[in-house]
C-alpha positions in Angstrom: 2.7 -5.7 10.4 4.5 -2.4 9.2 7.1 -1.4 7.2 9.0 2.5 7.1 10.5 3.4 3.5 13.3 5.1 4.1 13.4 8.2 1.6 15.6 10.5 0.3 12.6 12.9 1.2 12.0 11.2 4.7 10.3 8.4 5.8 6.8 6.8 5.2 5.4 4.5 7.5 3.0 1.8 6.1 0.6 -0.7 8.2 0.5 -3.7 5.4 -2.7 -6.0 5.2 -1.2 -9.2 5.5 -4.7 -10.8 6.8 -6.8 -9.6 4.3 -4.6 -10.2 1.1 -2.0 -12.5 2.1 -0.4 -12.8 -1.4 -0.1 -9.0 -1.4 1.2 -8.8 1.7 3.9 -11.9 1.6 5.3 -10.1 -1.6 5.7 -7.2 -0.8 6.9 -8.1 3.0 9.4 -10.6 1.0 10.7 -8.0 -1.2 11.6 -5.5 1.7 13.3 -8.3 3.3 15.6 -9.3 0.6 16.3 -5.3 -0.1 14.5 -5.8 -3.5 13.8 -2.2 -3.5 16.7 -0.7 -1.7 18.0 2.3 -3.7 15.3 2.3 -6.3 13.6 5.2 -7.8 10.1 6.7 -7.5 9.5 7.0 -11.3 5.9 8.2 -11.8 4.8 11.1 -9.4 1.3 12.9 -10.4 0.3 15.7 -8.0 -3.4 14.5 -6.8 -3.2 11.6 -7.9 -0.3 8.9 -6.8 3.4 7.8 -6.2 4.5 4.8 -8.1 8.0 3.3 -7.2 9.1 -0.8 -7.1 11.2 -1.2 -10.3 14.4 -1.9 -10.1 14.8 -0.8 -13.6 13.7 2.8 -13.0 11.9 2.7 -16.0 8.3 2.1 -15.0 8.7 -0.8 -16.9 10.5 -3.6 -14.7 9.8 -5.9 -11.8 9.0 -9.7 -10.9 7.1 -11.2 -7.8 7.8 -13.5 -5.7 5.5 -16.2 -6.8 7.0 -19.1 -9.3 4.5 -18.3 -12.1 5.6 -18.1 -16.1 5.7 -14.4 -16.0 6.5 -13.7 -12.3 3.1 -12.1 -11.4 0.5 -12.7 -9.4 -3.5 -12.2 -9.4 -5.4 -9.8 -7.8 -7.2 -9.9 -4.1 -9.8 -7.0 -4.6 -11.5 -7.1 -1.5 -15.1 -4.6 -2.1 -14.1 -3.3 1.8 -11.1 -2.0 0.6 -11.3 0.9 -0.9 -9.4 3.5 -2.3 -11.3 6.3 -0.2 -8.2 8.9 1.2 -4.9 10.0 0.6 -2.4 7.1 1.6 -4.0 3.9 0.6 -0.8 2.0 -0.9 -1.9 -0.6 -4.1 -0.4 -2.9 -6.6 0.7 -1.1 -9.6 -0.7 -3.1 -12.6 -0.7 -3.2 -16.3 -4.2 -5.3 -16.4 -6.3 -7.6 -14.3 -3.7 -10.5 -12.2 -0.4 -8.4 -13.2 1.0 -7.7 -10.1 4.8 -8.0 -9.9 6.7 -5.2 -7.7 5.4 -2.1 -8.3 3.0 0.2 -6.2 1.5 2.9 -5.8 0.6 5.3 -2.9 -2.5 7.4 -3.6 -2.5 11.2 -2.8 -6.1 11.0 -2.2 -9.4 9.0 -2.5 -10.0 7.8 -6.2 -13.1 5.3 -5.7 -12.4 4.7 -9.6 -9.5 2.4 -9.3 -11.7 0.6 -6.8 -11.7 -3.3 -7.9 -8.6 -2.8 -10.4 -6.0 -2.5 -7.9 -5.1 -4.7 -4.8 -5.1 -2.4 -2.2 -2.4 -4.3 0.2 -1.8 -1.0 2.7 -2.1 2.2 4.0 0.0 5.3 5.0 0.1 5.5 9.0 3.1 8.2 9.5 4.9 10.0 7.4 2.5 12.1 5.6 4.7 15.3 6.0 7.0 13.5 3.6 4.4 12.4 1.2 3.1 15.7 1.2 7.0 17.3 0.4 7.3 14.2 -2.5 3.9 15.3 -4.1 4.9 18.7 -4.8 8.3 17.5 -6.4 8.4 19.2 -10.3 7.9 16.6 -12.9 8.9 16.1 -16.9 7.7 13.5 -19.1 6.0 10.5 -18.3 5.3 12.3 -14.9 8.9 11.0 -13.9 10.3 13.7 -11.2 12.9 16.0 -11.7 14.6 15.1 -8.9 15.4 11.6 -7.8 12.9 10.3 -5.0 14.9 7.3 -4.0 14.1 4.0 -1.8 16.9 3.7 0.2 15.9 1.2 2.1 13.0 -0.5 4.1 12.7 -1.5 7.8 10.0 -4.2 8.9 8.4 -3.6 11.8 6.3 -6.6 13.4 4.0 -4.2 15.6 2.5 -1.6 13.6 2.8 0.9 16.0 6.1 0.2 16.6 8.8 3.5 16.0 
């Protein structure tokens, strides 16, 4: 399974793990589907480091799952073969260990430190020309961007190799 994010920078294409961490994988997919993310922001860019977007507040501070808990959020699948180990992997932005809501992240490169603190639920298969053109975008405080890095929109692919 495969998803493109349709940018205002371009488009990122995404092969999602939907074997390997099925909760993950049915959020997020579930999310795109109900265009949960359409026209939200990227709010946190740090050069060499990652792209956080997924709040529909913009704030960095907003977001709910899927999953009929008390607080919307769901635990972590940390798999040890999944590693955060080159630019591209896409995780589950957290606040602590079985936070997950919304958010993620898309690493710029490997960072075997977040490695068992994150569910990695994807990777980056096309598109890196527009991650590479969001990653140099000038950033304020907070690392929030400049410039608006907007989610329009997100188109689920079945085949991951599909264009």
């Amino acid at each position: 399974m495969s998803v493109t994010l349709h940018t205002s920078m371009g488009d990122i294409k995404i092969e999602i793990y939907c074997e390997e961490v099925p909760l993950a994988a049915e959020n997020f997919m579930a999310l795109c589907a109900s265009g949960y993310y359409d026209g939200t922001l990227f709010h946190r860019n740090i050069r060499g480091f990652m792209l956080q977007g997924g709040d529909p507040t913009n704030t960095g501070k907003g977001g709910e799952g899927i999953y009929d808990t008390p607080n919307r959020k769901f635990e972590d699948e940390i798999l040890p073969e999944l590693k955060h180990n080159k630019r591209g992997i896409v995780s589950m932005a957290n606040s602590g260990p079985n936070t997950n809501a919304s958010q993620f992240f898309i690493a710029y490169k490997a960072h075997p430190h977040l490695d068992g603190k994150y569910t990695i639920f994807g990777c980056v298969i096309d598109g890196f020309d527009t991650l590479d053109k969001i990653e140099r975008v000038p950033t304020g405080a907070m690392d929030r961007p400049f410039q608006d890095i907007k989610l329009h929109n997100v188109t689920i692919h079945a085949n991951p190799l599909a264009k």
